[in-house]
N, C-alpha and C positions, 0 to 999 in steps of 0.2 A: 504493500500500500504506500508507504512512505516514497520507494523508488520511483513509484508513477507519480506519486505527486509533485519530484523532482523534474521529473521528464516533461512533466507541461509545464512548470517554470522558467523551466529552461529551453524549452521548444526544440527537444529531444527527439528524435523521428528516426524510423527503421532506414537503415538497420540497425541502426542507434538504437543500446539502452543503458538507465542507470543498475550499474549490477550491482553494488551496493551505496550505503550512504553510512557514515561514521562520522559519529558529533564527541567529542572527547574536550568534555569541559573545564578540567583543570589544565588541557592545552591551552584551552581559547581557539580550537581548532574543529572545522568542518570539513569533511576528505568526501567527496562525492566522486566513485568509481564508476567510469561510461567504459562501455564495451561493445563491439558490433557481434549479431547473430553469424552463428558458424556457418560457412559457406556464401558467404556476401561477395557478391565481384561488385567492382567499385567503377567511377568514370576519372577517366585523368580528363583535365583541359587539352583542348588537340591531338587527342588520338582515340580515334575511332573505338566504340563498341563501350562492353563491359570488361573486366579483368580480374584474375584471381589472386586472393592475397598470399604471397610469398612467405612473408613472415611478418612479426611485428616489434616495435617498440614500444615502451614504457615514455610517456609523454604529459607531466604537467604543466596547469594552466591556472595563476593566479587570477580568481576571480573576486569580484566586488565582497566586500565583508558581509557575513550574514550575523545581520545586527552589530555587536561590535566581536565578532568570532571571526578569524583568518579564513578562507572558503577559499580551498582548490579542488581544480577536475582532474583526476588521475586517468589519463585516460588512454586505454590498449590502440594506439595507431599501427594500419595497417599497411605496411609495403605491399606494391604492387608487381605483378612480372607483365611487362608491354611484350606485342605479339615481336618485338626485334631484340628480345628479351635482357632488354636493362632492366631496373629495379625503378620506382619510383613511390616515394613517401606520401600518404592523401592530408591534403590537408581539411582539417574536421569543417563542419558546415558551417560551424557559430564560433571561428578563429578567424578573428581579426576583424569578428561585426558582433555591434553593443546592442543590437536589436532591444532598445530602450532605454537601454542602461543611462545612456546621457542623460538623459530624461530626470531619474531619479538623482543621480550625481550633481544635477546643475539644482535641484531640488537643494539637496541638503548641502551644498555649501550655500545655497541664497539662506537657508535657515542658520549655517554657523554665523554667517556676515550679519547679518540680521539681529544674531546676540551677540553684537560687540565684535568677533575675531574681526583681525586684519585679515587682508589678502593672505600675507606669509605666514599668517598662524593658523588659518583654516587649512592651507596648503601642506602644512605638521602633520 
């Protein structure tokens, strides 16, 4: 239950999923484990079809604090073998796009600014 709840938060989508999720409070620490379904062939950019994953890497992904808690994605990336058979690394759906996130970000430093911080101290 928890893990779907993740996965629509985070607009998680097959073959994407959250395989586990780990809250460990005297860390201060959120670990959310994404994994693709066994057997997924993937798309590169510019080359043709579906492809089969080679092998994989171990790949984290600081993401925004959940609440004042550290929140990273731990998450299995798949190498891929091209039909001229070099390797290539996928990069995941939601790297390198805040699908919102600004949103809330510009949110809550209008809220630090707002009580008092400076620029350079909300920026801390």
């Amino acid at each position: 239950m928890t893990e779907k709840l993740f996965e629509q938060a985070l607009n998680i989508e097959a073959p994407w999923y959250v395989k586990t999720v780990t809250f460990n409070m005297s860390a201060g620490e959120l670990l959310i484990e994404i994994d693709f379904a066994r057997g997924s062939r993937f798309v590169v950019p510019e080359v043709e079809g579906t492809h089969p994953v080679y092998d994989t890497e171990e790949r984290r992904y600081q993401h925004m604090n959940f609440f004042q808690h550290r929140c990273e994605l731990v998450v299995r990336l798949p190498r891929v073998e091209l039909p001229d058979g070099s390797k290539r690394t996928i990069e995941v759906p939601w790297s390198g796009r805040l699908r919102g996130f600004t949103l809330m970000m510009e949110a809550y430093v209008f809220l630090l600014v707002a009580n008092g911080m400076t620029f350079a101290e909300a920026a801390r």
